[in-house]
C-alpha positions in Angstrom: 0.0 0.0 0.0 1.4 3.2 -0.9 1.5 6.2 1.7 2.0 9.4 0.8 2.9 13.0 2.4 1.2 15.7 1.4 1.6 20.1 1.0 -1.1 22.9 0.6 -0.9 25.8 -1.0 -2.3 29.0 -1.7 -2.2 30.9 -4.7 -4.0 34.1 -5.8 -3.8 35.8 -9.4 -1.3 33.1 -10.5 1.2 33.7 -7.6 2.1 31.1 -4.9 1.4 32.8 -1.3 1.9 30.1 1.0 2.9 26.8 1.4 2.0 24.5 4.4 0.8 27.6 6.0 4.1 29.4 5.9 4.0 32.9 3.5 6.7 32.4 0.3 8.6 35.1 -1.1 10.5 33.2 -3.5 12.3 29.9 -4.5 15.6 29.4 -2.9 15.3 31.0 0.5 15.1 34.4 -0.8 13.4 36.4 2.1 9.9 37.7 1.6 10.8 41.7 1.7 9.6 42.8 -1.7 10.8 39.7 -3.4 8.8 38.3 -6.2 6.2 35.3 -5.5 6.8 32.4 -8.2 4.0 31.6 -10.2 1.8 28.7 -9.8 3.4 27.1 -13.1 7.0 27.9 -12.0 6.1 26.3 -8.4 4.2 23.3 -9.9 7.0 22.2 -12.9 9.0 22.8 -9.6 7.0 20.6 -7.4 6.8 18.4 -10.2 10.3 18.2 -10.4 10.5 16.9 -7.0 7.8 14.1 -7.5 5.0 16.5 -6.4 1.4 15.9 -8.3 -1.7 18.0 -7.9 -4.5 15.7 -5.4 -7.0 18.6 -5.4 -7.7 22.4 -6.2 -10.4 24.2 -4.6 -11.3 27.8 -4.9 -10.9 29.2 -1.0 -13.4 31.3 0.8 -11.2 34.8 0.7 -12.3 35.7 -2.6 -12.8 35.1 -6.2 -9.3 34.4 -7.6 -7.6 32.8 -4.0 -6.9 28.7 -4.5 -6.2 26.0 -2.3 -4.3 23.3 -3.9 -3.3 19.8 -2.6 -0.4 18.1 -3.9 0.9 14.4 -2.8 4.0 12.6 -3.8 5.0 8.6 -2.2 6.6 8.7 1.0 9.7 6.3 0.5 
């Protein structure tokens, strides 16, 4: 039986805001001050990269354009 381990994120107009709770400024520990969110593509193919797939996107309750998406990858 497989198990996996899962993340959540949050994305609004196309930019990753959080992930597991925790607010993102960009990839590679760059530090949130004024640096640029990625994009939900450029975090996905990223995620992706690291055997990351999408389990679920729903549409959050903060407003039109805010997401919550579930990804999953096997635990090993």
């Amino acid at each position: 039986m497989t198990k996996w381990e899962y993340m959540y994120a949050k994305a609004e107009d196309d930019k990753i805001l959080e992930v597991n709770g925790e607010e993102v400024g960009a990839f590679e520990g760059v530090p949130i001050g004024g640096a640029e969110r990625p994009g939900v593509s450029e975090f996905l193919g990223k995620s992706g990269q690291e055997g990351w797939e999408v389990a679920g996107i729903s549409p959050a309750n903060e407003g039109a354009s805010v997401w919550r998406l579930v990804l999953k990858r096997p635990i090993a």
